[in-house]
C-alpha positions in Angstrom: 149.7 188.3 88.1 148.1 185.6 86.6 145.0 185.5 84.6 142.8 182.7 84.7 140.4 181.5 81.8 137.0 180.4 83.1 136.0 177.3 80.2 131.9 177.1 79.7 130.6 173.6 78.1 129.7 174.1 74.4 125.8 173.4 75.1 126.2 176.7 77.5 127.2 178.6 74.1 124.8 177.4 72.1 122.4 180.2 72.2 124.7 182.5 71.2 124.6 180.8 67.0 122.6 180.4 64.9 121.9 177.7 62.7 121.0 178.6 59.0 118.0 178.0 57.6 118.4 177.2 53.9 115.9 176.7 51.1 116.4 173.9 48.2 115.7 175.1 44.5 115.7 172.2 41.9 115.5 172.6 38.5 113.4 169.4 37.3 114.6 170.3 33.8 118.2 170.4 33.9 118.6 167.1 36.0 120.0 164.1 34.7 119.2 161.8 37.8 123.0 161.2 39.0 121.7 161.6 42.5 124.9 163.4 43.5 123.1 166.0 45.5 120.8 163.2 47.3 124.3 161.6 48.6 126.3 164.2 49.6 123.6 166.2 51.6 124.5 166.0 55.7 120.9 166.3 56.3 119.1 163.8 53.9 117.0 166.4 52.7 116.4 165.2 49.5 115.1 161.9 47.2 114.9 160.8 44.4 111.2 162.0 42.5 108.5 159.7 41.7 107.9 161.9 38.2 110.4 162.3 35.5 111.6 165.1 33.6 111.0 164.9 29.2 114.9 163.9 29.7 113.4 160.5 31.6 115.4 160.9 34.9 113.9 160.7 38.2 114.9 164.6 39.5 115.7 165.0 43.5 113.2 166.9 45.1 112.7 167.8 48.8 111.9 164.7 51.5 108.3 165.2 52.9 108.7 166.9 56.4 112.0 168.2 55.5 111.6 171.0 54.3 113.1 173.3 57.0 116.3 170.8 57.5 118.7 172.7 54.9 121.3 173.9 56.8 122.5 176.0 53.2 125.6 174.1 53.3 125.6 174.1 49.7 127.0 170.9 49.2 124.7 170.2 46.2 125.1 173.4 44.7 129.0 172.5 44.6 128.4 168.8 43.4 125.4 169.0 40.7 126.9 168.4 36.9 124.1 169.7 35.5 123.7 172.9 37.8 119.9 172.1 38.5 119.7 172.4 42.0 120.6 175.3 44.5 120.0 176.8 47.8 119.2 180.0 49.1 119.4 181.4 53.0 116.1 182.3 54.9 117.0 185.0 57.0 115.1 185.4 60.0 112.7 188.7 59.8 114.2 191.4 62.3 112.2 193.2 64.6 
């Protein structure tokens, strides 16, 4: 007897992940401007601040409109010298 295996397109599956949903935490204090984190994110999430900190660097902050494009992949958490920038999840509230 042979079985056979019934293959569904990936957009079919879809529904069944979930993207996360992640939050970006900067630390305007602790940055030193390297712009690591603005490089290395997927999303383009962040830029370079028009402030400074009392260091004198331009700190990243979150792009206008992208807030809710972190995907918590953590990347700048991992690549940050300075540890000034990190992300959290947003869970989605359960019923």
């Amino acid at each position: 007897m042979t079985t056979t295996v019934q293959r569904v397109p990936l957009d079919r599956q879809m529904e069944q992940f979930r993207v996360p949903v992640g939050q970006v935490s900067i630390i305007p204090s602790r940055c030193k401007g390297c712009k690591f984190c603005i490089d290395f994110c997927p999303r383009d999430v962040l830029v370079p601040s028009d402030d400074m900190n009392a260091k004198g660097y331009h700190y990243a902050v979150v792009a206008e409109g992208k807030e809710n494009d972190c995907v918590n992949c953590r990347f700048c958490t991992l690549v940050c010298p300075e540890f000034a920038i990190f992300t959290t999840e947003i869970r989605e509230a359960r019923p």
